[in-house]
Backbone and ligand atoms as CSV (ligand in chain L), in Angstrom:
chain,resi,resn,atom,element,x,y,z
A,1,UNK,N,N,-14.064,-13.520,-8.377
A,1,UNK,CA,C,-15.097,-12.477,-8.211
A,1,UNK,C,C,-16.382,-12.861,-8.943
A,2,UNK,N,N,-17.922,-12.989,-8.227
A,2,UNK,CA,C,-18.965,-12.876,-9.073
A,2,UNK,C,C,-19.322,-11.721,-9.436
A,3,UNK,N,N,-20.403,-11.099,-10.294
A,3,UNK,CA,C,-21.133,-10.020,-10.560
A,3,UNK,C,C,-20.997,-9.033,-9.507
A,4,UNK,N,N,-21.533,-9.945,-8.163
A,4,UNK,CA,C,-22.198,-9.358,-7.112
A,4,UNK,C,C,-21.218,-9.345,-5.695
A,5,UNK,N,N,-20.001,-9.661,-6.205
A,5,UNK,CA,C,-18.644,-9.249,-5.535
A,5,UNK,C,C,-17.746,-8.811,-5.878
A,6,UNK,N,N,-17.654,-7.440,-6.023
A,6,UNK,CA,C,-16.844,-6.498,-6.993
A,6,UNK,C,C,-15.172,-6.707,-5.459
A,7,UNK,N,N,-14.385,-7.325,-6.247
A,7,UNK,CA,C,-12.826,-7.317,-5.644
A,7,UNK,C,C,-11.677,-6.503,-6.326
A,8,UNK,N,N,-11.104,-5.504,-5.269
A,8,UNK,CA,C,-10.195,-4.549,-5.684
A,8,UNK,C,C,-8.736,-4.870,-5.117
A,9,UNK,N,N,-7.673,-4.686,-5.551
A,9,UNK,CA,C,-6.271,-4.487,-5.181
A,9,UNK,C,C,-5.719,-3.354,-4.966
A,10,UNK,N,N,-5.424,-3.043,-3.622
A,10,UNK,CA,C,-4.481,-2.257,-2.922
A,10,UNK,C,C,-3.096,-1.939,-3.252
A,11,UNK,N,N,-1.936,-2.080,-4.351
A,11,UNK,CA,C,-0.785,-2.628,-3.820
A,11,UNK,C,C,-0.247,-1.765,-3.164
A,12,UNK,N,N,1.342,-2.445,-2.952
A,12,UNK,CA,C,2.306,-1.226,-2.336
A,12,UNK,C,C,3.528,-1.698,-1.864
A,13,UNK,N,N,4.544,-1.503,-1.544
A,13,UNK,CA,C,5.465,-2.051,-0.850
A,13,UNK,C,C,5.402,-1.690,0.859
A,14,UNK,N,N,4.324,-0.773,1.400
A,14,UNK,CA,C,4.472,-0.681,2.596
A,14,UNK,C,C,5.585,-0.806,3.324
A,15,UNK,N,N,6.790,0.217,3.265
A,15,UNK,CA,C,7.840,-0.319,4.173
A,15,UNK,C,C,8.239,1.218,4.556
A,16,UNK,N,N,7.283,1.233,5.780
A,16,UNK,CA,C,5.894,0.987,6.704
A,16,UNK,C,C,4.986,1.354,6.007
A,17,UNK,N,N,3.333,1.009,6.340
A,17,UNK,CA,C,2.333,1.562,6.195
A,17,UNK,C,C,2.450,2.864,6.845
A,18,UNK,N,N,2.016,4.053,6.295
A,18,UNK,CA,C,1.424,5.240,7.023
A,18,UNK,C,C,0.319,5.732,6.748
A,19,UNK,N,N,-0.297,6.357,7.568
A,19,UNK,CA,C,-1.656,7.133,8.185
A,19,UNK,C,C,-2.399,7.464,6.606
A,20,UNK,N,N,-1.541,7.969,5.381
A,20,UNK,CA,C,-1.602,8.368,4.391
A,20,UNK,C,C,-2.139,6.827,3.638
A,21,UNK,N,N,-1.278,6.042,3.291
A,21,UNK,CA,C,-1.900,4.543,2.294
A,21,UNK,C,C,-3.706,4.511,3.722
A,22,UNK,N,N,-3.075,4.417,4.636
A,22,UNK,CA,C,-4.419,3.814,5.431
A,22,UNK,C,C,-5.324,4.896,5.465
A,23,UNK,N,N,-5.279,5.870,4.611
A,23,UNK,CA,C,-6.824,7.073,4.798
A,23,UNK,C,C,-6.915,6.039,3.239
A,24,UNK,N,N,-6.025,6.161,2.239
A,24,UNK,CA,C,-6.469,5.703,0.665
A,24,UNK,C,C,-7.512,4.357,0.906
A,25,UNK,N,N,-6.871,3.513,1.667
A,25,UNK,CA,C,-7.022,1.826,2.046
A,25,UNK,C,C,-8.477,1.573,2.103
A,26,UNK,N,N,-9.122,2.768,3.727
A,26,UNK,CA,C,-10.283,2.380,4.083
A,26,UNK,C,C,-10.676,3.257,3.066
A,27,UNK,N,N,-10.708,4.368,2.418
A,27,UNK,CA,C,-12.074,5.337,1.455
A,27,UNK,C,C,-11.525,3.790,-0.205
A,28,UNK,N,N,-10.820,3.253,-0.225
A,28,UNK,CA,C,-10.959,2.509,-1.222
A,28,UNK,C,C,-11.761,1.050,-0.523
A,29,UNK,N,N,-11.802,0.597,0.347
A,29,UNK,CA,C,-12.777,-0.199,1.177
A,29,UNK,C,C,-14.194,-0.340,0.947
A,30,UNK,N,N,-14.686,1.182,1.291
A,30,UNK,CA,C,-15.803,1.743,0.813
A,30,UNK,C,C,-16.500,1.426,-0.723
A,31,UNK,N,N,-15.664,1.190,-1.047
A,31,UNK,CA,C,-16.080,1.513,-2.918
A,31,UNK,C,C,-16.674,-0.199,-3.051
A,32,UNK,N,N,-15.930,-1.094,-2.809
A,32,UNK,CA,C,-15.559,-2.760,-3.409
A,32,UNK,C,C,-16.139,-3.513,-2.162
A,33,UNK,N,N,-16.978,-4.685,-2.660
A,33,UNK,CA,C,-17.146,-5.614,-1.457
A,33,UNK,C,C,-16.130,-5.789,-0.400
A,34,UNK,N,N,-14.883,-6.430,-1.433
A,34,UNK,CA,C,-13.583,-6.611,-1.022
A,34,UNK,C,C,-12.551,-6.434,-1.270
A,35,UNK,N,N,-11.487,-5.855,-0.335
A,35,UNK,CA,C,-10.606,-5.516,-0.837
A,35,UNK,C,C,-9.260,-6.073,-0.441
A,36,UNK,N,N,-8.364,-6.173,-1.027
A,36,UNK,CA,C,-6.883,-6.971,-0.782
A,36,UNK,C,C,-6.115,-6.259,-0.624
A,37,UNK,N,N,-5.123,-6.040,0.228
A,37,UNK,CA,C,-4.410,-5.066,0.156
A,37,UNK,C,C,-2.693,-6.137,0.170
A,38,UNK,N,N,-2.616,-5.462,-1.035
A,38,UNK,CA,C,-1.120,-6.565,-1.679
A,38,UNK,C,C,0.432,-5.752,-1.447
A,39,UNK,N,N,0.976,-6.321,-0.650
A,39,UNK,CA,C,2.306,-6.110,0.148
A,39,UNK,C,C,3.696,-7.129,-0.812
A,40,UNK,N,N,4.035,-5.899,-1.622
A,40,UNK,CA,C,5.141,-6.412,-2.375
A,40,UNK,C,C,5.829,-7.370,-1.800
A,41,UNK,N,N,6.631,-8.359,-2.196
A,41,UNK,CA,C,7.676,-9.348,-1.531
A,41,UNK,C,C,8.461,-9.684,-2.511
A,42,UNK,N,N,9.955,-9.019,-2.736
A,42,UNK,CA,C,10.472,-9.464,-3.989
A,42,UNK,C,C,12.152,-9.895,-2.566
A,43,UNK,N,N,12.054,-11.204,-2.720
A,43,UNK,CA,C,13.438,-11.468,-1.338
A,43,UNK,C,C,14.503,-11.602,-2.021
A,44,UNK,N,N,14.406,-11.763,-3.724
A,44,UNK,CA,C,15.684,-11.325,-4.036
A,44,UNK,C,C,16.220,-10.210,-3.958
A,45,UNK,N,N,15.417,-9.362,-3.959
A,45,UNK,CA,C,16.097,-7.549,-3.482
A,45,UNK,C,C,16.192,-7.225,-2.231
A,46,UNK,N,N,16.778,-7.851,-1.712
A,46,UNK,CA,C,16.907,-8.423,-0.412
A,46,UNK,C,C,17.922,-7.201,0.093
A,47,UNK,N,N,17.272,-6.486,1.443
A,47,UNK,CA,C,18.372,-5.055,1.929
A,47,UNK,C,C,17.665,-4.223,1.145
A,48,UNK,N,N,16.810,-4.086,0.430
A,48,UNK,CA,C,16.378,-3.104,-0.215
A,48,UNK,C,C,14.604,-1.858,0.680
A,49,UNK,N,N,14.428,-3.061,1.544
A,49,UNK,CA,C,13.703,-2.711,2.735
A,49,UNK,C,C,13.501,-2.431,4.004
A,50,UNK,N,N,13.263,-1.369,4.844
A,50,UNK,CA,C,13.575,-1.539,5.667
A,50,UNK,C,C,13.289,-2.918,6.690
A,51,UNK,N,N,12.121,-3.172,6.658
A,51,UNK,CA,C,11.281,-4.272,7.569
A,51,UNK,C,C,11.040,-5.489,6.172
A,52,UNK,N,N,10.756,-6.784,6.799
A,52,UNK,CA,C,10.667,-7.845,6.168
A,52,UNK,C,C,9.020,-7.578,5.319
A,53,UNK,N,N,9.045,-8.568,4.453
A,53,UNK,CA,C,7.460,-8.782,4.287
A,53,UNK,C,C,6.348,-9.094,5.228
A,54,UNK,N,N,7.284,-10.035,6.290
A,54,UNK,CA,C,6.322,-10.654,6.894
A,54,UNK,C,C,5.596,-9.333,8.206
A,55,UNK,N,N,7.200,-8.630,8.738
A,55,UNK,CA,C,6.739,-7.378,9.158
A,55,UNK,C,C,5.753,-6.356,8.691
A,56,UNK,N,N,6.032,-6.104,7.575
A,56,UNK,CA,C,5.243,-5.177,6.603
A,56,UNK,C,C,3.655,-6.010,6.639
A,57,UNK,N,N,3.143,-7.001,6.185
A,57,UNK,CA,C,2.240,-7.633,6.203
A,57,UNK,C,C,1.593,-7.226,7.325
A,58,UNK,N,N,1.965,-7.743,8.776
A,58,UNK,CA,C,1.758,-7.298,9.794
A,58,UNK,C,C,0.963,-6.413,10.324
A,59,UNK,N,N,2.237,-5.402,10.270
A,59,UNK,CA,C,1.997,-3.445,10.304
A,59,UNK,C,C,0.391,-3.659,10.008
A,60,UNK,N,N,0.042,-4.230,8.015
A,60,UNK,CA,C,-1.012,-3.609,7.710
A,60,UNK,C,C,-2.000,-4.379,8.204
A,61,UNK,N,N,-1.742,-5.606,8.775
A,61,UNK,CA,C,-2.845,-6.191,9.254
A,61,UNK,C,C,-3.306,-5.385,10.342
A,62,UNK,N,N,-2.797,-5.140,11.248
A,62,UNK,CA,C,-3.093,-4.660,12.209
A,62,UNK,C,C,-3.657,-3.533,12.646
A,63,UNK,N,N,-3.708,-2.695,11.475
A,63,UNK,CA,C,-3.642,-1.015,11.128
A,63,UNK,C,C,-5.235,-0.994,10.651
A,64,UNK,N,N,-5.584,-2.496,9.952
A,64,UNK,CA,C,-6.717,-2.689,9.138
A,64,UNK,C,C,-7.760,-3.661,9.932
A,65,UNK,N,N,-7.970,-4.083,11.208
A,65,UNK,CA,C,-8.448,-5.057,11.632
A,65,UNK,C,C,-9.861,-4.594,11.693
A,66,UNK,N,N,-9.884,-3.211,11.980
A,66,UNK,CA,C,-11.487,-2.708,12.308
A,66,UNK,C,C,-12.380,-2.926,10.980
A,67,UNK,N,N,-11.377,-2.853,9.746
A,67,UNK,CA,C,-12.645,-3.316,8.361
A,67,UNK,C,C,-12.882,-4.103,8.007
A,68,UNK,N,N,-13.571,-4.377,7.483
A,68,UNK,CA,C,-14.270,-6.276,7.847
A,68,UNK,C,C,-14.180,-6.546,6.212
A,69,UNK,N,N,-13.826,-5.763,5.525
A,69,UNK,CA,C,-14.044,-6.393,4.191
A,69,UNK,C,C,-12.266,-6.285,3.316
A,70,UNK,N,N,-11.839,-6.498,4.405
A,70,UNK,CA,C,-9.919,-5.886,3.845
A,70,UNK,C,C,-9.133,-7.624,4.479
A,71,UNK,N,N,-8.712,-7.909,3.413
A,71,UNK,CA,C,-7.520,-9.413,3.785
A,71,UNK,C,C,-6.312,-8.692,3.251
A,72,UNK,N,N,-5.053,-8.754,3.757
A,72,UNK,CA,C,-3.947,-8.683,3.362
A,72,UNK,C,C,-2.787,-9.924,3.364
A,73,UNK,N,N,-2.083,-9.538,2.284
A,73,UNK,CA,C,-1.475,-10.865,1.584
A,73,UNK,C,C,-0.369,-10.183,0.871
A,74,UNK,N,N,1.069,-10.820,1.110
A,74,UNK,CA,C,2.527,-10.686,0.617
A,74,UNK,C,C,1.919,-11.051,-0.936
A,75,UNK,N,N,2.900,-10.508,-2.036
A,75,UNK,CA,C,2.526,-10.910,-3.492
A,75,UNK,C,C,3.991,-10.807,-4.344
A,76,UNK,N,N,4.661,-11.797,-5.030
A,76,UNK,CA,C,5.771,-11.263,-5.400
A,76,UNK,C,C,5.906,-11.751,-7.342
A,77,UNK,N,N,4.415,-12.036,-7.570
A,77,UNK,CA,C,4.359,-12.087,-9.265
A,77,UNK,C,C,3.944,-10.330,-9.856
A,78,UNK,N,N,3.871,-10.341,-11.132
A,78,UNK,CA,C,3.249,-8.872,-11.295
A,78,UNK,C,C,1.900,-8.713,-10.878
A,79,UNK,N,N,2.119,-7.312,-10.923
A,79,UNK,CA,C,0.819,-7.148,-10.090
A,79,UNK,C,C,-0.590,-7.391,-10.845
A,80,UNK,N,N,-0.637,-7.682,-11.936
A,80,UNK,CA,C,-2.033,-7.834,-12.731
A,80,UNK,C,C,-2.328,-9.318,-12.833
A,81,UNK,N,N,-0.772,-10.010,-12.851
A,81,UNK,CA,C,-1.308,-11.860,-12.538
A,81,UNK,C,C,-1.855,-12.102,-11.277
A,82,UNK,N,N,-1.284,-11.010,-9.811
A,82,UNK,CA,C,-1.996,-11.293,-8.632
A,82,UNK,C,C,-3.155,-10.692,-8.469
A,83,UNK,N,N,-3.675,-9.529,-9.516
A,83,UNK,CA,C,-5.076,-9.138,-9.358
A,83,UNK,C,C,-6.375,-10.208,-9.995
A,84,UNK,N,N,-5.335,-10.945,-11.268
A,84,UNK,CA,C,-5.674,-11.763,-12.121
A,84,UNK,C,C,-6.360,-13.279,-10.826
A,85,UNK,N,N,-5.492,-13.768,-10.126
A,85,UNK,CA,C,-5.436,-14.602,-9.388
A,85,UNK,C,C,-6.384,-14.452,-8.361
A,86,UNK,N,N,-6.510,-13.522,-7.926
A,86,UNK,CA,C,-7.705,-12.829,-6.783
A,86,UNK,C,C,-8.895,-12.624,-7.241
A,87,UNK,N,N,-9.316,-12.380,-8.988
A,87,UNK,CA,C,-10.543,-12.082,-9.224
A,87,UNK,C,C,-10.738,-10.794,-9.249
A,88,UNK,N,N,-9.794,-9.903,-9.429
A,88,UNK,CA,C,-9.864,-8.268,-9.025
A,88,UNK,C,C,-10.019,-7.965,-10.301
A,89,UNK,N,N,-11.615,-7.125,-10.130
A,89,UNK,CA,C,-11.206,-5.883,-11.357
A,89,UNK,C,C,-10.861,-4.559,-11.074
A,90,UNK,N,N,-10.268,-4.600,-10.576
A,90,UNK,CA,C,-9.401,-2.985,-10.218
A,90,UNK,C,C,-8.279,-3.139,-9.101
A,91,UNK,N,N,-7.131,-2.418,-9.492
A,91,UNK,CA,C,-6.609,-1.649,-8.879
A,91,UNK,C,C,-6.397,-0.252,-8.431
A,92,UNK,N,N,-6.667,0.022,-7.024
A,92,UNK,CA,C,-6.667,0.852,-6.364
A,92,UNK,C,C,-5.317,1.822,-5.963
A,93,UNK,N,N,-4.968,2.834,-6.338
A,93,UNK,CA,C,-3.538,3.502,-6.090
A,93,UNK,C,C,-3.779,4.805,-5.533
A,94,UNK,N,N,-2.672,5.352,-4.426
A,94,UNK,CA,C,-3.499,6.870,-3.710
A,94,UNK,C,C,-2.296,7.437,-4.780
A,95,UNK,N,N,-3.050,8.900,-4.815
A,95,UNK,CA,C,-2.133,10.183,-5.726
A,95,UNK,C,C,-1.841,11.004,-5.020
A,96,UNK,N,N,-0.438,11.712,-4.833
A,96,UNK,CA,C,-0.308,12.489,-4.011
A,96,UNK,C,C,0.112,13.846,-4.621
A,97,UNK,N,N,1.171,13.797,-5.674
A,97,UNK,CA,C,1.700,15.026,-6.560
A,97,UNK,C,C,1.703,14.506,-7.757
A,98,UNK,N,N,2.555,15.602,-8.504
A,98,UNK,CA,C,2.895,15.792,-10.141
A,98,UNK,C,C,3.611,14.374,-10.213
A,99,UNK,N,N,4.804,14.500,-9.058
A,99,UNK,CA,C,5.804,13.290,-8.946
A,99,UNK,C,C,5.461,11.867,-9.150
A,100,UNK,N,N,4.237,11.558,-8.660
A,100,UNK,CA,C,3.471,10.589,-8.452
A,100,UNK,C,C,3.067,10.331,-9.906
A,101,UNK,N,N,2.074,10.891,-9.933
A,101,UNK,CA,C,1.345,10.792,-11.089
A,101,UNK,C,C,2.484,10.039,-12.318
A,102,UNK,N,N,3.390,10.925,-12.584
A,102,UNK,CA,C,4.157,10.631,-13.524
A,102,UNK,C,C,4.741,8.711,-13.777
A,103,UNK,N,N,5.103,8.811,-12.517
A,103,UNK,CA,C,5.718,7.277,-12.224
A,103,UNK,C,C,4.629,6.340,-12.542
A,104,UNK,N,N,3.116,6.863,-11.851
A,104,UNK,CA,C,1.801,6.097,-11.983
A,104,UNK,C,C,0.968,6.162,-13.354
A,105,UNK,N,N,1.621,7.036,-14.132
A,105,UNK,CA,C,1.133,6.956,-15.336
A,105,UNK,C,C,1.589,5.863,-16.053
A,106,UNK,N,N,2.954,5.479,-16.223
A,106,UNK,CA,C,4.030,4.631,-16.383
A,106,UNK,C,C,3.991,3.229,-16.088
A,107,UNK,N,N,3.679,2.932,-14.768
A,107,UNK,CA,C,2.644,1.635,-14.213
A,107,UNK,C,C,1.599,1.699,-15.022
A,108,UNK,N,N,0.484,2.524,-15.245
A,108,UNK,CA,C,-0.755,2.321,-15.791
A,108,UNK,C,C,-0.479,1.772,-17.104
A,109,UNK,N,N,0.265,2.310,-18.060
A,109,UNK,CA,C,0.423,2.099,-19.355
A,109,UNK,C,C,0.766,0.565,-19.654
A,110,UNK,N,N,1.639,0.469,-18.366
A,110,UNK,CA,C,2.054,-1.120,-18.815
A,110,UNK,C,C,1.444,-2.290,-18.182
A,111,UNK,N,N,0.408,-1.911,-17.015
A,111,UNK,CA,C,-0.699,-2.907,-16.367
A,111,UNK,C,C,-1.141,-3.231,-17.364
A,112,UNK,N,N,-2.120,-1.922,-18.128
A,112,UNK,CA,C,-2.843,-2.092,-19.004
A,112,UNK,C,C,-2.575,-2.807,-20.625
A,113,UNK,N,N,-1.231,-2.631,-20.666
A,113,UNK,CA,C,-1.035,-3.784,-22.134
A,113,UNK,C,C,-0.854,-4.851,-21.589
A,114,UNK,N,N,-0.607,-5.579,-19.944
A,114,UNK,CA,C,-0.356,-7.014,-19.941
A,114,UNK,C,C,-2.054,-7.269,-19.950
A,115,UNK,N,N,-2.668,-6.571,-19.048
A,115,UNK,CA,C,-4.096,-6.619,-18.479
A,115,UNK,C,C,-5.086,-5.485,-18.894
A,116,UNK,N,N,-5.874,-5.128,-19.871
A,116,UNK,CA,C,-6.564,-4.167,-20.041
A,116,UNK,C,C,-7.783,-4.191,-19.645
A,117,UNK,N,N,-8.191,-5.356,-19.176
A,117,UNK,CA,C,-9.632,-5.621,-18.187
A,117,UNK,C,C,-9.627,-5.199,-17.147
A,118,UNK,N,N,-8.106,-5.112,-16.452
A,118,UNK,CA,C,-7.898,-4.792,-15.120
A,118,UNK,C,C,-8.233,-3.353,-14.905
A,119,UNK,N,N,-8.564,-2.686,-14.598
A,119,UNK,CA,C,-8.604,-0.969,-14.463
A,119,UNK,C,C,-7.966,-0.325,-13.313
A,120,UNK,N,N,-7.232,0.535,-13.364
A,120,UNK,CA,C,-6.438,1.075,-12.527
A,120,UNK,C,C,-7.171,2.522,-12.014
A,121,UNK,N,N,-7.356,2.225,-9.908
A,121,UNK,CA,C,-8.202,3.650,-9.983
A,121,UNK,C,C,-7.701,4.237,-8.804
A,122,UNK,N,N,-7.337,5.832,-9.256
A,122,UNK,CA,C,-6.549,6.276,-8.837
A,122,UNK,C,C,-7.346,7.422,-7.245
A,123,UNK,N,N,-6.664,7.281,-5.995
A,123,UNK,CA,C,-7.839,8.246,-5.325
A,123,UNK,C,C,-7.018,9.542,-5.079
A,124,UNK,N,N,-7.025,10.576,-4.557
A,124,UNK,CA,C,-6.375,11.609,-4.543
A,124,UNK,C,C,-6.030,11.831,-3.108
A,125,UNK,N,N,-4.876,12.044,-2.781
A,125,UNK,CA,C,-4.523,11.839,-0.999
A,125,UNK,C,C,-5.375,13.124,-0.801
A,126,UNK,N,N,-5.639,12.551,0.912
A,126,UNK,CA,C,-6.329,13.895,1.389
A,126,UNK,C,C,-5.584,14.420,1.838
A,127,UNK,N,N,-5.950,16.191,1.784
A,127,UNK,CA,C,-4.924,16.887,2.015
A,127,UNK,C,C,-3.488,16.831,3.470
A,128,UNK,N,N,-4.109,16.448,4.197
A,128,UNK,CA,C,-3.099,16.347,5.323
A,128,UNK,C,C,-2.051,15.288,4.899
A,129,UNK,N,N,-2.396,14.341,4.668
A,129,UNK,CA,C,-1.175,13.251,3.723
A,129,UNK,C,C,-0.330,13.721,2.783
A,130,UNK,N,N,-0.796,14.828,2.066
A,130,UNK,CA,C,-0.447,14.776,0.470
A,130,UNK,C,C,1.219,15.098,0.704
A,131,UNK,N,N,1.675,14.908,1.519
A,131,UNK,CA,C,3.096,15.043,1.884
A,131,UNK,C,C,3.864,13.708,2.366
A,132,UNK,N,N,2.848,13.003,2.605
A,132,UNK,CA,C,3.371,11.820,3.540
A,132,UNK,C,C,3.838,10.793,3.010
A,133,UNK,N,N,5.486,10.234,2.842
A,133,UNK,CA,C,5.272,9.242,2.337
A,133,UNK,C,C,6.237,8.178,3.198
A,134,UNK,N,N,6.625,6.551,2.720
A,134,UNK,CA,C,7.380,6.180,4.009
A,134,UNK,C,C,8.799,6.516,3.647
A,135,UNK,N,N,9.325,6.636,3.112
A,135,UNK,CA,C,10.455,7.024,3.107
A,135,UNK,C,C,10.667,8.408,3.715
A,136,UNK,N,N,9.753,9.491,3.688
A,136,UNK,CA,C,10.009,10.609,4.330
A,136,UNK,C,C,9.944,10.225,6.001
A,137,UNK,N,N,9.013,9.365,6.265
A,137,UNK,CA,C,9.112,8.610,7.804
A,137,UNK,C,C,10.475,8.280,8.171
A,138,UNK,N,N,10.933,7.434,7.323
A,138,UNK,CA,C,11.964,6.888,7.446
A,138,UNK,C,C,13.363,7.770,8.263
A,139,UNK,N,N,13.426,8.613,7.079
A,139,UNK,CA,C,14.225,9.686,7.251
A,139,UNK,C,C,14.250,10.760,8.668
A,140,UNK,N,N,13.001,11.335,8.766
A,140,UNK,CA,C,12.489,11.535,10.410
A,140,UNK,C,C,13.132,10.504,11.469
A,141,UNK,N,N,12.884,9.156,11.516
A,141,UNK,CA,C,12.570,8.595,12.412
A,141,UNK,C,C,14.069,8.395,12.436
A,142,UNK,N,N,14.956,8.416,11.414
A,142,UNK,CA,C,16.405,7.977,11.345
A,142,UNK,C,C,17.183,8.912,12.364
A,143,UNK,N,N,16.421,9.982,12.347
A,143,UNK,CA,C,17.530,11.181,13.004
A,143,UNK,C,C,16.397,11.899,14.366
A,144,UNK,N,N,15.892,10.433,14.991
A,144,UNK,CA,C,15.122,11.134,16.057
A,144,UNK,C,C,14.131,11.568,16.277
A,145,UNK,N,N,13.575,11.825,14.592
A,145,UNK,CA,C,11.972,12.673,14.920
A,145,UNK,C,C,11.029,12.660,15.467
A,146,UNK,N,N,9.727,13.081,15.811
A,146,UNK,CA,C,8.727,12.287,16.134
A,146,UNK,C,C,7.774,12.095,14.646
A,147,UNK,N,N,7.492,10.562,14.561
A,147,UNK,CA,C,6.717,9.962,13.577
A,147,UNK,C,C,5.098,9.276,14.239
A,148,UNK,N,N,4.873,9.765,15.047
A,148,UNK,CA,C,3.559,9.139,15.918
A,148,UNK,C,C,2.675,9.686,14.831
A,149,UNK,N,N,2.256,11.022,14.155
A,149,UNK,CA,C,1.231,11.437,13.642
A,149,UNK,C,C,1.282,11.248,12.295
A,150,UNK,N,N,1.891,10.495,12.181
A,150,UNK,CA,C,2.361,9.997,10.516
A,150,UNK,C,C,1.597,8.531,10.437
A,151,UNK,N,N,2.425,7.263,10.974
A,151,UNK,CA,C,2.658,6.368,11.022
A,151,UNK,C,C,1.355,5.712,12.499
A,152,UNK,N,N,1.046,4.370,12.152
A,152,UNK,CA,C,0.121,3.684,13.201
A,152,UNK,C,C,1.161,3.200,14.393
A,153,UNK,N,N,0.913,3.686,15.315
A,153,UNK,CA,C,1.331,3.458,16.760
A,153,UNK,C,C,2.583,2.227,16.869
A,154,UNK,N,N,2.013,1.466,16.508
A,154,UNK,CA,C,2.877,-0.416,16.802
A,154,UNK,C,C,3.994,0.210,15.782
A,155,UNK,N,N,3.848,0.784,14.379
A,155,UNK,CA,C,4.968,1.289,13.273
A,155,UNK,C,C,5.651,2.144,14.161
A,156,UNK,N,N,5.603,3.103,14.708
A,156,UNK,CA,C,6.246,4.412,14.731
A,156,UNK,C,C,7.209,3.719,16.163
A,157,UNK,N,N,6.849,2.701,16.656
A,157,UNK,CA,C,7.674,1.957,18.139
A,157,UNK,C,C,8.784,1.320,17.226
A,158,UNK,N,N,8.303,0.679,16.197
A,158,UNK,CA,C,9.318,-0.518,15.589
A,158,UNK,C,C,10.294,0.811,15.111
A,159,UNK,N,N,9.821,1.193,13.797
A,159,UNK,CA,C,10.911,2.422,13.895
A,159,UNK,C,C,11.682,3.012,14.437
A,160,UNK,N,N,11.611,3.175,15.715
A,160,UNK,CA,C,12.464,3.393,16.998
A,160,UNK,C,C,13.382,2.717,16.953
A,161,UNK,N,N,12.941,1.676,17.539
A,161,UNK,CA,C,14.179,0.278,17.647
A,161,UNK,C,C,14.993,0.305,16.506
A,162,UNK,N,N,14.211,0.201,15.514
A,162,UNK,CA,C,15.096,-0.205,14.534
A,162,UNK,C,C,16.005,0.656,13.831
A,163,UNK,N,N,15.819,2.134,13.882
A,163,UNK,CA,C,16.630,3.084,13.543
A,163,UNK,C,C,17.072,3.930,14.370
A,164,UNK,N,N,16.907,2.879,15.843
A,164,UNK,CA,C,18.103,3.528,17.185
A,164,UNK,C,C,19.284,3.613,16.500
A,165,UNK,N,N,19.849,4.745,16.992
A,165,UNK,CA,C,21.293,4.918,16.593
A,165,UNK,C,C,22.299,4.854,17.671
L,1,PNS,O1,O,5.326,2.505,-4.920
L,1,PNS,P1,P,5.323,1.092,-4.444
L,1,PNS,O2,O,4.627,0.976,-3.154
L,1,PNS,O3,O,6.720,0.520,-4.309
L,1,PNS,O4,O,4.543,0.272,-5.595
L,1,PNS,C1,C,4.619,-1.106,-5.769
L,1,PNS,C2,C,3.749,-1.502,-6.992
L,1,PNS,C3,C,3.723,-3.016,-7.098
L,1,PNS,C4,C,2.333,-1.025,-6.720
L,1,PNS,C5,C,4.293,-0.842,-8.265
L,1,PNS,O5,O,5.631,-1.147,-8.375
L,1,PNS,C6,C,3.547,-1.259,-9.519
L,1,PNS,O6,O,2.482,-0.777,-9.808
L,1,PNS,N1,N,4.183,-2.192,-10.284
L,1,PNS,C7,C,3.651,-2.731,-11.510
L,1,PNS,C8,C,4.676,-3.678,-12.103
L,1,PNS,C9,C,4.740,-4.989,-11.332
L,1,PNS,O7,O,3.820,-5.793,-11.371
L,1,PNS,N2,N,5.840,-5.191,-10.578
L,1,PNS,C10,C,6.066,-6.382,-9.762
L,1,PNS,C11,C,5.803,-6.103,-8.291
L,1,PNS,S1,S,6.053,-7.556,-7.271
């Protein structure tokens, strides 16, 4: 990053992206020249996801093509050596409840003793999201639901397939 290219980090495990990370994604877009949006990949916890990295990657590429200032990239060191590695001074995280917060306070505390340059910035889901998360998709889509108004189009098909029963 120079002066005059302020670079931010997205993370997440995306497994799927929904409508909810992608309202946070693009209003955090807005803010930073550039932004990364970093797609956990830990393959030793392997079964612990629904869709692969490379799927997940995907999803968000595709979800994100219209913003011109967003690259996405699998990451499986901590997250402040890959913000470290990118040139990022910030990370970007959406807030949705009390629930949240708590867990994200917890992350913050300990970004900040590996990395305290790094700054962690938090946006507040907009209200129609503030419910949305993928695992609640998940769960829907497991037993039939419809997930179209949740989830980006190409997601809410794979979901299908994949949690045909
Ligand atoms: O809630 P998510 O989407 O699973 O969050 C993933 C992530 C990486 C944003 C969260 O776990 C975090 O902030 N972790 C900080 C600790 C770390 O660096 N873990 C290694 C991840 S590869």
């Amino acid at each position: 990053m120079t002066p005059d290219n302020r670079v931010a980090i997205c993370p997440g495990t995306f497994d799927p992206i929904t409508l909810g990370h992608l309202d946070v994604i693009s209003r955090a877009s807005a803010m930073f020249d550039e932004l990364i949006v970093g797609v956990v990949n830990i393959p030793w916890r392997k079964g612990s996801t629904l869709f692969t990295a490379e799927e997940r990657v995907n999803f968000v590429r595709n979800a994100t093509m219209d913003l011109p200032n967003i690259t996405v990239e699998p990451f499986s060191t901590l997250l402040v050596e890959f913000a470290r590695q990118r040139g990022a001074m910030a990370i970007v995280k959406g807030l949705r409840a009390i629930s949240d917060f708590e867990y994200e306070l917890e992350m913050n505390q300990l970004n900040r003793q590996l990395a305290s340059d790094i700054e962690s910035i938090y946006l507040m889901a907009s209200p129609q999201y503030s419910f949305l998360s993928s695992s609640g998709v998940k769960e829907i889509a497991t037993f039939g639901g419809d997930v179209s108004e949740l989830v980006p189009e190409p997601v809410a098909r794979r979901l299908k397939e994949a949690l045909a029963r």
